[in-house]
C-alpha positions in Angstrom: 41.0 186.3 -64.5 42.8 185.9 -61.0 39.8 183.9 -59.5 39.8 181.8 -62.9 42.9 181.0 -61.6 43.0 180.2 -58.6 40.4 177.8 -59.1 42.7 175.8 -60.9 45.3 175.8 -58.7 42.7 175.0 -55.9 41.4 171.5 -57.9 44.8 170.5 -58.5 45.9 170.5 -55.1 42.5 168.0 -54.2 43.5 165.6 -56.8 47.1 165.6 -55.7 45.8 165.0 -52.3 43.2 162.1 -53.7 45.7 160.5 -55.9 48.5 160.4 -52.7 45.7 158.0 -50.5 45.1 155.3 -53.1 48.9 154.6 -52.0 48.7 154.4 -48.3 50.4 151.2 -46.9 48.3 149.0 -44.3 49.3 147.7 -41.2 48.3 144.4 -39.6 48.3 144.5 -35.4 49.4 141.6 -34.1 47.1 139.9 -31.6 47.7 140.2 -28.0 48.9 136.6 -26.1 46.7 136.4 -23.2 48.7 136.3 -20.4 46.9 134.3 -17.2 49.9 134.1 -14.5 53.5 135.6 -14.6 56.1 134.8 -11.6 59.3 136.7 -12.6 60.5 138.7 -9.3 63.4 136.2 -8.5 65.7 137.1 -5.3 69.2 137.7 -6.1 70.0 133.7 -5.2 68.2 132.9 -7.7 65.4 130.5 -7.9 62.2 129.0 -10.4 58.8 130.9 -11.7 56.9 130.5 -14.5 54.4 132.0 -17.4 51.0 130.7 -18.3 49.4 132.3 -21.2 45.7 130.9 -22.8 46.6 129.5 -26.2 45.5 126.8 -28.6 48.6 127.0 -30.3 52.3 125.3 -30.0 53.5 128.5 -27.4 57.5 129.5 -28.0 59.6 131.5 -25.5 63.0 133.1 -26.3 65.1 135.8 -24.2 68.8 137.2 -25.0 69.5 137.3 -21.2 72.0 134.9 -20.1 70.9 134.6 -16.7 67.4 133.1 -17.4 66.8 129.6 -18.9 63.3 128.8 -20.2 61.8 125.9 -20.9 58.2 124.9 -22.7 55.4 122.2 -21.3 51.9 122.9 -22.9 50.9 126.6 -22.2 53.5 127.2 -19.1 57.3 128.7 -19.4 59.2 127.5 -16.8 62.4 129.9 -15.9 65.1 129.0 -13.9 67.4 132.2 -12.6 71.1 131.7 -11.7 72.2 133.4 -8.5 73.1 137.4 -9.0 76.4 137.8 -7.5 76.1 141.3 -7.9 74.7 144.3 -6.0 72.5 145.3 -8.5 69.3 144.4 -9.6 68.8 143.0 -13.6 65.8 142.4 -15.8 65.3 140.1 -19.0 62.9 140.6 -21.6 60.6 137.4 -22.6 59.5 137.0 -26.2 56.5 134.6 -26.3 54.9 133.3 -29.2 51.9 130.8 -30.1 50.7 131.1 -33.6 49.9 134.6 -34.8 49.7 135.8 -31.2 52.9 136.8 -29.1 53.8 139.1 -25.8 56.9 140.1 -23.8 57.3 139.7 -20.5 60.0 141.7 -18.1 61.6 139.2 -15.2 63.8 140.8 -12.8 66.0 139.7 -10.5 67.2 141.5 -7.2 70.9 142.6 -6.4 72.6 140.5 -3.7 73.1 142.0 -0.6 76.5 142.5 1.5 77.7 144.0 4.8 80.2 143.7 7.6 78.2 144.5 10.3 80.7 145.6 12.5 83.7 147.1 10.3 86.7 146.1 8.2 89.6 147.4 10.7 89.8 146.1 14.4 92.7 147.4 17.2 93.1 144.9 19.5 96.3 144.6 22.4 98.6 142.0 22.9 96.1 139.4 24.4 95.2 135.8 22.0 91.5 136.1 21.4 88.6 134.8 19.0 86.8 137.2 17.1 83.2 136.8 15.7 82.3 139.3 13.0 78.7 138.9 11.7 78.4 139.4 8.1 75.1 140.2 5.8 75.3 138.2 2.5 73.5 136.4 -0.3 76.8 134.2 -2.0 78.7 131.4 -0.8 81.8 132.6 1.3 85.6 132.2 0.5 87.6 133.5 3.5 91.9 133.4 3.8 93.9 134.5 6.4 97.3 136.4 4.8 99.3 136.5 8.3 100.3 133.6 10.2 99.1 134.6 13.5 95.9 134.8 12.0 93.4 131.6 11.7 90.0 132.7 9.5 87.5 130.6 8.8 83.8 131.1 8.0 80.8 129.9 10.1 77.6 129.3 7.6 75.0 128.2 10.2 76.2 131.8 11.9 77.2 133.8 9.2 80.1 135.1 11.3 83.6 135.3 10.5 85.5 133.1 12.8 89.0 134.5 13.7 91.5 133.4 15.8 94.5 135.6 17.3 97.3 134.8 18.4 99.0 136.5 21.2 101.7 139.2 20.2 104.8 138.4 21.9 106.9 140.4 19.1 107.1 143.7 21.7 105.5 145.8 18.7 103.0 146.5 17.0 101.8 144.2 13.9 98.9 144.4 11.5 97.6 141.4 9.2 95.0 141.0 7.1 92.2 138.2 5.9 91.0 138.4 2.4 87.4 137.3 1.5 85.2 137.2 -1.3 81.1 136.5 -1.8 79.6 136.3 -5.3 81.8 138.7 -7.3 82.9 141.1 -4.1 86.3 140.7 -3.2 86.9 142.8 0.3 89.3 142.6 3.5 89.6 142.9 7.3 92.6 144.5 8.4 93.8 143.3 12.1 96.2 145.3 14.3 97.6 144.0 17.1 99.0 146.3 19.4 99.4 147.3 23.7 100.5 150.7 23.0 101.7 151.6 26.8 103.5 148.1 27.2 105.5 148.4 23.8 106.5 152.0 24.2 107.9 151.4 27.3 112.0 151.3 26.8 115.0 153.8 26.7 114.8 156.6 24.9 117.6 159.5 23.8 115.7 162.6 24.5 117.4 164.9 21.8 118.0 168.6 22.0 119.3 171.6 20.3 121.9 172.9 22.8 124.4 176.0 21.9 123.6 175.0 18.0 124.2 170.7 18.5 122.0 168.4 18.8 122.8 166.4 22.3 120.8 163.4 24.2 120.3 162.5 27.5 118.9 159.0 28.3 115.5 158.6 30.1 113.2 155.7 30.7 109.6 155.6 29.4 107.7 153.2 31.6 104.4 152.9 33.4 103.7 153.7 36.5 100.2 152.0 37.6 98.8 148.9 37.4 95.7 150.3 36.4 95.9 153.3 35.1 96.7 152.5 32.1 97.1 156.5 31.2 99.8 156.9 33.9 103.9 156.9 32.7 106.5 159.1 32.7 110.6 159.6 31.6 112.4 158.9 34.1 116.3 160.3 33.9 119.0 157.5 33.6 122.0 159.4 34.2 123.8 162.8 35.4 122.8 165.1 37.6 119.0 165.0 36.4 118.9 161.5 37.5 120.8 162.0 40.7 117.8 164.7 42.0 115.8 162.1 40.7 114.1 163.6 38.1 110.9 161.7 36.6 108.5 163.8 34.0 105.1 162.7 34.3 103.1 161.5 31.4 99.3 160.9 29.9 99.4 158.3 27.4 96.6 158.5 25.0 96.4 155.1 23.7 94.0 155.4 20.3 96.0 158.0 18.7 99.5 156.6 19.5 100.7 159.7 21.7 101.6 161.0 25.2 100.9 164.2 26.6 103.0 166.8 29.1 101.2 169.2 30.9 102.5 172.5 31.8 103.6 173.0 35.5 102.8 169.5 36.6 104.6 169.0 39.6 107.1 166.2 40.1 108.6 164.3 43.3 111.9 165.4 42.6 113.5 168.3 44.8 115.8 170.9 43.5 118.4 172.4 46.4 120.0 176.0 45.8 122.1 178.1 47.8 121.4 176.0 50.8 117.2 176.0 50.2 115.3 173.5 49.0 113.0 173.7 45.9 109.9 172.0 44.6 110.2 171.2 40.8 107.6 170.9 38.4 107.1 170.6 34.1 107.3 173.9 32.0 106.0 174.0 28.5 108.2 177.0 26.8 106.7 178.3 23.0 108.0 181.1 21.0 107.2 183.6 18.2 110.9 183.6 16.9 111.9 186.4 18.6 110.9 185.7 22.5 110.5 182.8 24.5 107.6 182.1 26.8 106.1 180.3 29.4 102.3 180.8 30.3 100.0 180.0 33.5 97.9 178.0 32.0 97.4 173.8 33.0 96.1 172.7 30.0 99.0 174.0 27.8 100.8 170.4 27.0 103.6 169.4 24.6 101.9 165.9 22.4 104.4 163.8 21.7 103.1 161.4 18.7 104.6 158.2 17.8 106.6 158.4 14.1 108.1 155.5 12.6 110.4 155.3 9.5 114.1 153.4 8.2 115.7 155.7 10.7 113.7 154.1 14.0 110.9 155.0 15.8 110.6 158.5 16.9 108.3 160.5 19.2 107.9 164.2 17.7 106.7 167.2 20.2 104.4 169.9 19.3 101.8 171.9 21.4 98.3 171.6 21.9 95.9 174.0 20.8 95.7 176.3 23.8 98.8 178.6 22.2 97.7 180.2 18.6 99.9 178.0 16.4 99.8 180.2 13.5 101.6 182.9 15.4 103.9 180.7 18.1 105.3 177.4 18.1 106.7 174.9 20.9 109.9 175.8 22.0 111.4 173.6 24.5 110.7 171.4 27.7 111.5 172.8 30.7 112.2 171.6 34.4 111.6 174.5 36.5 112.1 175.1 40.7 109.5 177.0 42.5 108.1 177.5 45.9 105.2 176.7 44.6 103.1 176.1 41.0 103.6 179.5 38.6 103.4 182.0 41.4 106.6 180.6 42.8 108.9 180.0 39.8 112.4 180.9 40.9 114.4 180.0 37.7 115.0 176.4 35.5 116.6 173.2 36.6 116.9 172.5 32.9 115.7 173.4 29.4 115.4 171.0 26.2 115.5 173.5 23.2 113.3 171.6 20.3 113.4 168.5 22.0 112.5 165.3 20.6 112.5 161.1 21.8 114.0 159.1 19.8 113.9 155.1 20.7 117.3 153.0 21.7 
């Protein structure tokens, strides 16, 4: 009885099966369009190409990109791409049609290309001078100078930014900038104008911390070569530190706005006690909070780095890295007499506790 059964069950299935294919649905393929010449790579500037397909019937050609216009003569699509102001590359699809035969076609278009060859930000001193900054580009060029002492123009046959400085005759330093823009990149070069050594140069108040006040004494930062243009030093403007003629020697370090004061660097001035005459030279003093110190050492130095806010224009002292800063700090310049370098330190001239500069 079971195989009796399953028989049945078995000749049902194939006429459910038979019955389902007499309602298939057919599908026509539409015919290829024979393609015979595409020229669709188009730089980012843009440019012409075409399509040439083999048909006997009226051809159509339609895209959604709004970058590509096509028009129709016999069997060839002519395309015309607009520039690409961009940086990146784009593609448009091609729907052709000629009777019952069609095909799509990818054009693509490259990104523009863009580059200051030499930088955005230029340091340059006091002197008027023309610069000539070569830049890489596929746009047109818009250039504008936003400072005064700034004339910016662009040079096509060159493809160099043309810019003319003025000289800076303000005693300071000044920073402008020229705004320009190619295809739909808007960018910026940023000009300072600065002589570092010259513009320091000036009275200062050299501020200390002296029996819990702050006190200054006046000094002079200037030069002192014509061509070393690393060479300065403070020079004491009154008191007794200016009547031994007292002069600390400096190292200016120009590109990061700063001077240096190297420990025991000896200095012209003589220092007289109890009828004998001394040598004097710079001491660099550091402490842990409980002790003071001063160390042999030459390259220990005290960097004094150019600050600037709505109170004036400050130089602020620290140490170098020879001393451990996580365990001592700088303490205080000092002006020591010797018979000679560390080994003959007899006792200070003077000490600036937590000293500072601080421009007049």
């Amino acid at each position: 009885m079971k195989k009796i059964f399953s028989f049945i069950v078995l000749l049902a299935g194939v006429m459910a099966i038979t019955s389902c294919s007499n309602d298939d649905a057919t599908y026509t393929v539409t015919p290829k369009l024979e393609i015979t010449n595409a020229d669709v790579l188009f730089e980012a500037i843009g440019g012409t190409g075409s399509i040439t397909v083999n048909t006997t019937e009226a051809l159509t050609a339609t895209t959604e990109s709004k970058w590509v216009t096509l028009t129709v003569s016999g069997n060839t699509v002519n395309i015309v791409a607009q520039e690409n102001t961009t940086l990146t590359s784009r593609s448009a699809t091609i729907l052709l049609k000629a009777g019952a035969t069609e095909a799509q076609v990818s054009a693509t278009q490259k990104g523009g290309t863009y580059g200051l060859e030499t930088g955005t930000t230029y340091s340059l001193n006091d002197e008027a001078r023309t610069l000539n900054l070569p830049l890489v580009h596929t746009s047109a060029v818009e250039v504008k100078s936003l400072a005064d002492w700034i004339t910016a123009s662009f040079d096509d046959e060159t493809d160099q930014f043309v810019l003319q400085v003025a000289e800076n005759s303000t005693g300071w330093r000044r920073s402008g900038k020229v705004a320009f823009e190619t295809g739909n990149i808007q960018d910026s070069i940023t000009v300072t104008q600065w002589d570092f050594l010259k513009d320091i140069q000036g009275t200062y108040a050299l501020v200390y911390l002296s029996s819990g006040k702050w006190v200054y004494t006046a000094v002079e930062l200037e030069r002192t070569s014509d061509t070393d243009r690393t060479a300065a030093q403070l020079r004491f403007l009154s008191g007794s530190y200016a009547q031994l003629g007292l002069a600390i020697p400096i190292k200016v370090d120009e590109a990061n706005y700063s001077f240096s004061i190297y420990n025991l660097t000896p200095m012209s001035a003589k220092f007289t006690k109890d009828d004998v005459e001394y040598e004097t030279m710079v001491m660099v003093n550091y402490t842990n909070g409980a002790s003071v110190y001063r160390k042999n050492n030459e390259a220990l130095a005290i960097i004094a780095t150019l600050t600037e806010d709505e109170d004036g224009i400050f130089f602020d002292m620290d140490m170098n890295d020879v001393v451990d800063h996580d365990a001592y700090e700088f303490y205080a310049l000092r002006v020591g007499y010797t018979t000679g370098g560390y080994a003959g330190y007899k006792g200070a001239v003077v000490t600036f506790p937590y000293c500072y500069l601080q421009k007049l």
